[in-house]
VOGU-3710 file (C-alpha; in Angstrom, 3 decimals, decimal comma):
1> xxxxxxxxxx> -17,354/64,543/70,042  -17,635/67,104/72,410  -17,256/71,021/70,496  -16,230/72,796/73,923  -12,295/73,801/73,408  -11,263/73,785/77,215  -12,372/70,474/77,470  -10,403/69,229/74,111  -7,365/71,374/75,537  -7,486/69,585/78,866
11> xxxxxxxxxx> -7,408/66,562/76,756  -4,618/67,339/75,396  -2,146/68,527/77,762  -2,932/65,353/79,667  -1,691/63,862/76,480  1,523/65,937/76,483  2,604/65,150/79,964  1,707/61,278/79,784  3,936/61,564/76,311  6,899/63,568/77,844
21> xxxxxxxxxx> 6,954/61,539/80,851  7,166/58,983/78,308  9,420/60,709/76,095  12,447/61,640/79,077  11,978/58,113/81,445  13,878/54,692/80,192  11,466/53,098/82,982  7,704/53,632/83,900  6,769/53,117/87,449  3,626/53,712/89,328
31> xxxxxxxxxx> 3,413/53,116/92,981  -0,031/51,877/94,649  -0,664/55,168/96,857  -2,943/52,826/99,374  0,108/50,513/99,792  2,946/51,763/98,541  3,742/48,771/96,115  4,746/48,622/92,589  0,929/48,779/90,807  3,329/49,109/87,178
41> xxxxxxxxxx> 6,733/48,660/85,750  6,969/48,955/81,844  10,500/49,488/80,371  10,204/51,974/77,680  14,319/52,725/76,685  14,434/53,924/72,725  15,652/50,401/70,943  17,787/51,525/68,638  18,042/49,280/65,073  21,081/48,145/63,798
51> xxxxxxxxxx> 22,254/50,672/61,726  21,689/52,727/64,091  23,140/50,481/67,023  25,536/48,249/65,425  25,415/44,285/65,486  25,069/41,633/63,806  22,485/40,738/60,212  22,551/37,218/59,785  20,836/35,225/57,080  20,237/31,666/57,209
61> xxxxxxxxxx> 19,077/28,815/54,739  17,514/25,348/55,112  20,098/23,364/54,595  18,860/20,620/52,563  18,746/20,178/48,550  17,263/22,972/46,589  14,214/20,363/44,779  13,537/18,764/48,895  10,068/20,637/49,795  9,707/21,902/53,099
71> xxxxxxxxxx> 6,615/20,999/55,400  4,458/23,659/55,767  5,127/25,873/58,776  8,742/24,299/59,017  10,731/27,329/58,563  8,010/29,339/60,991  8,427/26,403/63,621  12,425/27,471/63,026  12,076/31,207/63,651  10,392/30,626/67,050
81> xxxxxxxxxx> 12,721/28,305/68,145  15,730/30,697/67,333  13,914/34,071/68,782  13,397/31,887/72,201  16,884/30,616/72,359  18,343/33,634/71,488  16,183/35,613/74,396  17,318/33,189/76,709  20,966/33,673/75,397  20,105/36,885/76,869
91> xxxxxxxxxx> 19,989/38,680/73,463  17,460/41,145/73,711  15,894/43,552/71,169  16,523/41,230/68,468  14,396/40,738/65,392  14,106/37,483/63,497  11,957/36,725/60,820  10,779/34,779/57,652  12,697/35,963/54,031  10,951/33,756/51,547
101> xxxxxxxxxx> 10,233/30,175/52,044  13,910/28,940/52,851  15,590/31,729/54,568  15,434/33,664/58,282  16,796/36,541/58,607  18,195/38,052/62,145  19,330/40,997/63,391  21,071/41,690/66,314  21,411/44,913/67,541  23,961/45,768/70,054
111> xxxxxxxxxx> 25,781/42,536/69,893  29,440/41,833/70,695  29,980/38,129/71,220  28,540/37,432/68,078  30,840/34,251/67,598  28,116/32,758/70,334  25,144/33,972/68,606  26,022/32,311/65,654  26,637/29,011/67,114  23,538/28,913/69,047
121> xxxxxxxxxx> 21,351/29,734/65,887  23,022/27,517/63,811  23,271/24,245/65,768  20,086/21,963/65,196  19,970/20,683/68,521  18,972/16,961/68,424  19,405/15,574/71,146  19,357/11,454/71,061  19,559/9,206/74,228  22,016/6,216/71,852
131> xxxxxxxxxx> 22,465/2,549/72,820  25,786/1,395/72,381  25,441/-1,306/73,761  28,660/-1,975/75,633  31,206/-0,052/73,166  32,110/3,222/74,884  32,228/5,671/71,965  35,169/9,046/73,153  33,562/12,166/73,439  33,498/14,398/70,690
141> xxxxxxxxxx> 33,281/11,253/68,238  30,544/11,213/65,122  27,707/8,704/65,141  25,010/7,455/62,899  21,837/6,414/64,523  18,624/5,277/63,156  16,551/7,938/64,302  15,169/10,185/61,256  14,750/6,728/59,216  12,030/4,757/61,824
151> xxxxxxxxxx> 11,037/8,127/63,018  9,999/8,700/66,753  6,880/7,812/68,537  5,492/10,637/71,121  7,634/12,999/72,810  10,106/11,664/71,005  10,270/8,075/72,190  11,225/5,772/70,075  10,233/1,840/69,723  12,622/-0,197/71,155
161> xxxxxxxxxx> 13,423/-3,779/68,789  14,516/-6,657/70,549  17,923/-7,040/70,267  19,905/-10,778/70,657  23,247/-8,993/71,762  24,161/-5,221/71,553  22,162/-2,741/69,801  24,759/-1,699/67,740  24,626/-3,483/64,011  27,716/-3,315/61,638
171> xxxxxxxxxx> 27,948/-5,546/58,239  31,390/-6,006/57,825  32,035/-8,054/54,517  35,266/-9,473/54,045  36,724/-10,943/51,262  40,345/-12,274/50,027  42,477/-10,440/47,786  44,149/-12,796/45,107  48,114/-12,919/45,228  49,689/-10,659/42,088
181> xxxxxxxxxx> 51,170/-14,096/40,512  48,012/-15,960/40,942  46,120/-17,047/37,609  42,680/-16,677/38,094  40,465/-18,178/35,378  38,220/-16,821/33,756  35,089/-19,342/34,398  35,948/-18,979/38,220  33,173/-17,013/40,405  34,923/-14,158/41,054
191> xxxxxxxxxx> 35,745/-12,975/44,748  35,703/-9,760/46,314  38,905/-8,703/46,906  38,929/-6,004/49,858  37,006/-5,714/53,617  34,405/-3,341/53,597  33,241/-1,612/56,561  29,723/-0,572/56,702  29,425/2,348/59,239  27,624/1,053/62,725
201> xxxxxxxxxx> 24,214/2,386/63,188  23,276/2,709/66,495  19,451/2,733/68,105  18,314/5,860/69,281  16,324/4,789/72,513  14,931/8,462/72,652  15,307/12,157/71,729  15,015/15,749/73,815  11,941/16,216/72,810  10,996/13,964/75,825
211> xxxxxxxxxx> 12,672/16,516/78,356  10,394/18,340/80,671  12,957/20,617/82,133  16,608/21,265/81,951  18,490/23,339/84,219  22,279/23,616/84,233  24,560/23,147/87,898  27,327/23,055/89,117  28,371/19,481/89,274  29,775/19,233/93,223
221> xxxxxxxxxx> 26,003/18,147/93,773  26,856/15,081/91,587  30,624/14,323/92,738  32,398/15,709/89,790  33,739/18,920/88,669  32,726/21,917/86,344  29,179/22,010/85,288  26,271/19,554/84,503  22,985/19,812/82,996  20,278/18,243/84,761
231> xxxxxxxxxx> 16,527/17,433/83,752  13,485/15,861/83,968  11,325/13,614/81,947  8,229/13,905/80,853  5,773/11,191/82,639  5,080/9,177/79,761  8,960/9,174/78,861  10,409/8,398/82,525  7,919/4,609/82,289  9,733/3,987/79,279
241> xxxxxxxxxx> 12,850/5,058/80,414  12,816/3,139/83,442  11,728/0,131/81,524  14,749/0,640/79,302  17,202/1,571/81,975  16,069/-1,454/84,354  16,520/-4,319/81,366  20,172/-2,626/80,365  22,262/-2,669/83,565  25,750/-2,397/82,733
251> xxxxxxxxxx> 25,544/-1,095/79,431  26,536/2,158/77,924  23,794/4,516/76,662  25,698/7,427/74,675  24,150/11,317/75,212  24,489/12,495/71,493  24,074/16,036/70,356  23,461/16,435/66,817  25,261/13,195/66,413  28,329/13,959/68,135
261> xxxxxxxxxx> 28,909/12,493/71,472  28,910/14,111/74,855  28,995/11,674/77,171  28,887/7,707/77,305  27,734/6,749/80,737  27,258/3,372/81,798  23,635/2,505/83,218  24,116/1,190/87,035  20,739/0,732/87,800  17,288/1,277/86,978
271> xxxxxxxxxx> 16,255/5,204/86,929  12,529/5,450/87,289  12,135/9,098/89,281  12,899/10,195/85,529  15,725/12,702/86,546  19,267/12,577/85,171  22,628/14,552/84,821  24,565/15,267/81,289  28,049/15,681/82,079  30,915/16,448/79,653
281> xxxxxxxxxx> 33,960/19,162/79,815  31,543/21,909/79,889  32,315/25,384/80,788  29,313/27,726/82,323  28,969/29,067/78,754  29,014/26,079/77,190  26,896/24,193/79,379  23,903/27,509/79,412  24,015/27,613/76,016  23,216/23,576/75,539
291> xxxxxxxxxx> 20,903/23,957/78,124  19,059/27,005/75,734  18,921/24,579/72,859  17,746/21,462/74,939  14,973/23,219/76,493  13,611/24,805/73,312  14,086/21,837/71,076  15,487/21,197/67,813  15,243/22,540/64,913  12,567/20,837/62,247
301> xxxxxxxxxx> 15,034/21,208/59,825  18,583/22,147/59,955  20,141/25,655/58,859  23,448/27,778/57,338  24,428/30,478/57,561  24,530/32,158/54,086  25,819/35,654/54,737  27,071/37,873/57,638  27,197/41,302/57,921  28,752/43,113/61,347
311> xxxxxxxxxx> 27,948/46,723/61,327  30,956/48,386/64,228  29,249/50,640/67,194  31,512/53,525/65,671  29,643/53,553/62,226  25,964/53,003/63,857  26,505/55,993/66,282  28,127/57,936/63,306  24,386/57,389/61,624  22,610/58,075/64,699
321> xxxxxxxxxx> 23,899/61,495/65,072  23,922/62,198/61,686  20,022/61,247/61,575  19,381/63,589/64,468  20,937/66,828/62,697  19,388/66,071/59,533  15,964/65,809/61,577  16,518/68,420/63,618  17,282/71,000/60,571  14,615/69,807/59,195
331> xxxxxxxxxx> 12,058/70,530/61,563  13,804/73,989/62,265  12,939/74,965/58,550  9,701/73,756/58,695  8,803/75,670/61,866  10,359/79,054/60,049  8,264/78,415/57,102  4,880/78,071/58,377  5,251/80,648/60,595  6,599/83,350/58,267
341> xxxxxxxxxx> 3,982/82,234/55,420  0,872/81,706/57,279  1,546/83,664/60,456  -0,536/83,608/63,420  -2,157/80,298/61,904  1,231/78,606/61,058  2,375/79,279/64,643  -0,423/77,091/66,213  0,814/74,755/63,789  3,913/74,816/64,759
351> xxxxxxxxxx> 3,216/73,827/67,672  0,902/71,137/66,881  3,816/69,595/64,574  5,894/70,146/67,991  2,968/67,950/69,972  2,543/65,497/67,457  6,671/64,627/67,342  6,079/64,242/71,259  3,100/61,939/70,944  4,946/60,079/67,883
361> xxxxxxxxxx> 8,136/59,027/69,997  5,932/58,350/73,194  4,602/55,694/71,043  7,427/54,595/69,640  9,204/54,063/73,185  6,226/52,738/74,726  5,406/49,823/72,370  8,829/49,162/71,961  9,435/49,810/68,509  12,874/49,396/66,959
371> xxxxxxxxxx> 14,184/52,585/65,697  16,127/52,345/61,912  17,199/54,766/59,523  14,699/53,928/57,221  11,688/53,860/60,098  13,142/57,331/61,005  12,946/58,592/57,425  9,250/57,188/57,593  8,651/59,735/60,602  9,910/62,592/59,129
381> xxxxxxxxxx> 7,875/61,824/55,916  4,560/61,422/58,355  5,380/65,207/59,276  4,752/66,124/55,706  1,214/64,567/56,103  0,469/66,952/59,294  1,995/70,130/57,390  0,008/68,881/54,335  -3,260/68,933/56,262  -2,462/71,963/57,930
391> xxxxxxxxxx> -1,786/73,588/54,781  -5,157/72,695/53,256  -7,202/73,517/56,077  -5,301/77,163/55,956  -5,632/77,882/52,424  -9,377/77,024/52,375  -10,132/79,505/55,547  -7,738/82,199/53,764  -9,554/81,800/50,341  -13,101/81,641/52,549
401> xxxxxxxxxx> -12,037/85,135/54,440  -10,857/86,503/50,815  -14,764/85,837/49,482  -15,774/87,849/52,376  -17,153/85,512/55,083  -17,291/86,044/58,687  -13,855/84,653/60,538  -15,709/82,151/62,657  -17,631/81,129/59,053  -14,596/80,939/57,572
411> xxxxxxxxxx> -12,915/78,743/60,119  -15,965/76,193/60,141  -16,065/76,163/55,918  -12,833/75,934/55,512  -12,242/72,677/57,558  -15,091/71,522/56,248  -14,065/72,184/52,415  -10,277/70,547/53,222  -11,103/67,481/54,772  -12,205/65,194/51,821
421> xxxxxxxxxx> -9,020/66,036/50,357  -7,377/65,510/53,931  -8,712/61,907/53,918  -8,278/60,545/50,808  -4,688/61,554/50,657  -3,762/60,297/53,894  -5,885/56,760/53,200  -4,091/56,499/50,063  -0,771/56,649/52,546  -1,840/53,773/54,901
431> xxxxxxxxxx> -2,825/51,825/51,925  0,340/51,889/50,344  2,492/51,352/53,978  -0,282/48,163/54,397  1,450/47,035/50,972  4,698/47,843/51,899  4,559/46,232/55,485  2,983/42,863/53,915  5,832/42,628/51,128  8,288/43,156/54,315
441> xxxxxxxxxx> 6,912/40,559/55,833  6,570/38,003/53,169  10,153/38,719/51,989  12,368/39,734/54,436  12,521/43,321/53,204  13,234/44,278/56,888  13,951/48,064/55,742  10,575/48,329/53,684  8,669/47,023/56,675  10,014/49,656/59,311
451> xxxxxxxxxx> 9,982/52,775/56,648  6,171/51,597/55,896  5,174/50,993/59,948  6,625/54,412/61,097  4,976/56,070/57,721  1,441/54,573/58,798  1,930/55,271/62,118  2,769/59,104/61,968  0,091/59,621/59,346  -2,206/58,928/61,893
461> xxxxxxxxxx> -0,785/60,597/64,670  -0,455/63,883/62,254  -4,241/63,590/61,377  -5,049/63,637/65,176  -2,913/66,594/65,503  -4,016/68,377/62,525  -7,795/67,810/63,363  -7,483/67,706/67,207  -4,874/69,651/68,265  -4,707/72,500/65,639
471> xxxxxxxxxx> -8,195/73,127/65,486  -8,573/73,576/69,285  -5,448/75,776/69,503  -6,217/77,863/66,601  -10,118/78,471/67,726  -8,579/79,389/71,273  -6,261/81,387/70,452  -8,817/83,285/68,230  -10,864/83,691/70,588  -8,538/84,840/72,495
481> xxxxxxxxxx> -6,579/87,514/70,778  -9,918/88,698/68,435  -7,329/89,912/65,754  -8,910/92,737/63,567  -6,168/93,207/60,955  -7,037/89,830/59,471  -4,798/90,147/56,626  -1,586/90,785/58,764  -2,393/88,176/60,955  -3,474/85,195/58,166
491> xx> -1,372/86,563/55,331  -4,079/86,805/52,931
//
């Protein structure tokens, strides 16, 4: 690296500027000066968390027996699924992720219909294409179907059986109930007494996973009312489905959503341009947010919600504020104390402190990092590892001048003489946020893993100002000023 000052200076304010432009803009644009277009657009608004924000923590479970083993990746296969419906729900900034090996965890800052939220997380989404034959099941009414026992071929088509009537199979048994005065001996073979109705199982002729693309309208363009969702098959799905649709004129094949009816059409003819309409009483809410779950699949296994917690816009702001004034003090006494104890040295590092906050929250906006109490308290603790360096590097040049060297000697020896202890401390930092962030992740410790990425973070922003910044200031300004009264000015 380069030893001349102006040209570590000039690296520097560049720095500033990029990091207040940064730092005072909620959007980043650049225009093209040759053509006047758009050459970048970044949004860089602070993303506040949700303590900060308010929202809604959810926590959800697999919702199967504790002793029924999960597949491996399951749960991961889950949290996608939920982060993409819940960005198309139009739900930004939110953060889902893994809490063991049976839980998710989301958190939703900002959030007000969070009735909505929580339906659209929770619902499994399986959709089934059901052959009932010709029995006309009412919407809204509960099926079983035998998808999940046979399983499903690719894209979710399933084998159709040969069938001598209607698909739908039922094994009513009925029997005679003896009269009360009726003496029934004791040798006879004894017979049943009651009819017993064994639930109709209908044949799933395939699921959503065969969808290609789903797109809700408004349903003049199909003569009827309100709103449909309309989609496309996949091509291996739309042979099959015309095959299927062309041998089953006239008979009803049920649209089931998690095995609840939506619809019960009745097949008129043979649909091979694989394109099709769902149509029920759906509302433009309703029908977008079935359209979400459709296009993103189901999920591999199905969830419930296990706790709630709403935290009100009043109390997150309330913390906000209160975060701010505790930082700002903070910094304020800071500032007062380095410059009062190590004078014209603790100035320059007052202003490096000053530099590195800028740089610090430049980051912070830019990469779109989410901004929680405990990820600010990590920030504020990363200052202590610039002042900590600072303070080194000062007491080594004071004790240096004390033993009678040369300023400029005692400048070079004395960062030379603080930096092992510079870098083993602040290593020893990242270490421990590394362990910190991994236990986040692999337990859902959300506030571990935000203190511990802000902590790493700032540590190494305050070693580049410490090293960078301070020691190009400090040699200017020496250079500049040539004190003489070098115990005035370093408070030795």
């Amino acid at each position: 690296m380069t030893r001349n000052p102006y040209f570590r200076l000039t690296i520097i304010i560049i720095l500033v500027i990029l990091a207040v432009w940064v730092d005072s803009s909620n959007i980043l644009s650049v225009q093209n000066p040759f053509n006047g277009k758009t050459a970048f657009v970044r949004n860089v608004a602070t993303r506040l968390g949700l303590d900060l924000r308010g929202g809604l923590q959810v926590v959800l479970e697999a919702d199967l027996p504790e002793n029924t083993p999960l597949e491996a990746g399951q749960m991961e296969v889950a949290r996608t699924i939920l982060e993409n419906r819940t960005n198309a729900f139009g739900v930004s900034e939110n953060s889902i992720q893994l809490a063991g090996e049976r839980r998710i965890v989301g958190e939703f800052p900002g959030l007000e219909d969070s009735d909505a939220v929580l339906a659209i997380i929770q619902q499994q989404g399986l959709l089934e294409f059901v052959d009932t034959g010709s029995e006309r099941p009412p919407e809204g009414t509960i099926i079983q179907t035998d998808y999940g026992s046979e399983g499903a071929g690719p894209n979710g088509i399933v084998t159709l059986t040969p069938t001598s009537e209607a698909s739908p199979t039922s094994a009513p048994t009925e029997t005679s109930t003896p009269a009360a005065d009726t003496e029934v001996t004791p040798s006879a073979t004894p017979v049943a007494t009651e009819t017993t109705q064994v639930p109709t199982i209908y044949h799933t002729v395939m699921t959503g996973t065969s969808l290609n693309t789903v797109n809700v309208e408004t349903g003049q363009q199909v003569g009827t009312t309100g709103y449909v969702i309309s989609f496309t098959l996949k091509s291996d799905a739309t042979q099959t489905f015309a095959e299927y649709t062309g041998s089953h004129v006239g008979q009803v094949l049920a649209i089931v959503l998690d095995k609840k009816v939506i619809s019960a059409p009745t097949i008129n003819s043979k649909i091979d341009k694989g394109e099709g309409y769902i149509e029920g009483d759906f509302t433009v809410d309703s029908a977008n947010a079935l359209a979400i779950q459709l296009r993103y699949g189901s999920l591999p296994v199905p969830l419930k919600v296990v706790d709630t917690l709403y935290i009100g816009p009043t109390l997150g702001e309330d913390s906000l504020q209160k975060s701010l004034i505790a930082g700002i003090v903070g910094m304020l006494i800071v500032i007062l104390f380095m410059a009062t104890y190590y004078r014209l040295p603790g100035m320059v590092a007052d202003i490096s402190i000053l530099i590195y906050a800028v740089l610090a929250f430049s980051i912070f906006k830019f990469f779109h990092f989410t901004l929680t109490l405990p990820g600010i308290a990590g920030f504020l603790l990363s200052t202590g590892s610039a002042l900590d360096a600072n303070i080194l590097i000062f007491e080594r040049i004071k004790e240096e001048l004390r033993n009678g060297l040369t300023l400029k000697n005692a400048l070079d020896k004395g960062w030379t003489r603080a930096w092992p202890s510079i870098r083993d401390s602040n290593i020893a930092t990242i270490i421990t946020s590394l362990i910190l962030f991994w236990f986040g992740s692999s337990f859902g410790a959300t506030i571990v893993k935000g203190f511990s990425l802000t902590l790493a973070l700032g540590v190494v922003i305050s070693l580049f100002a410490a090293l960078f910044v301070t020691r190009t200031l400090l040699g200017l300004v020496l250079q500049w000023t040539k004190p003489t009264n070098l115990a005035r000015w370093f408070g030795i």
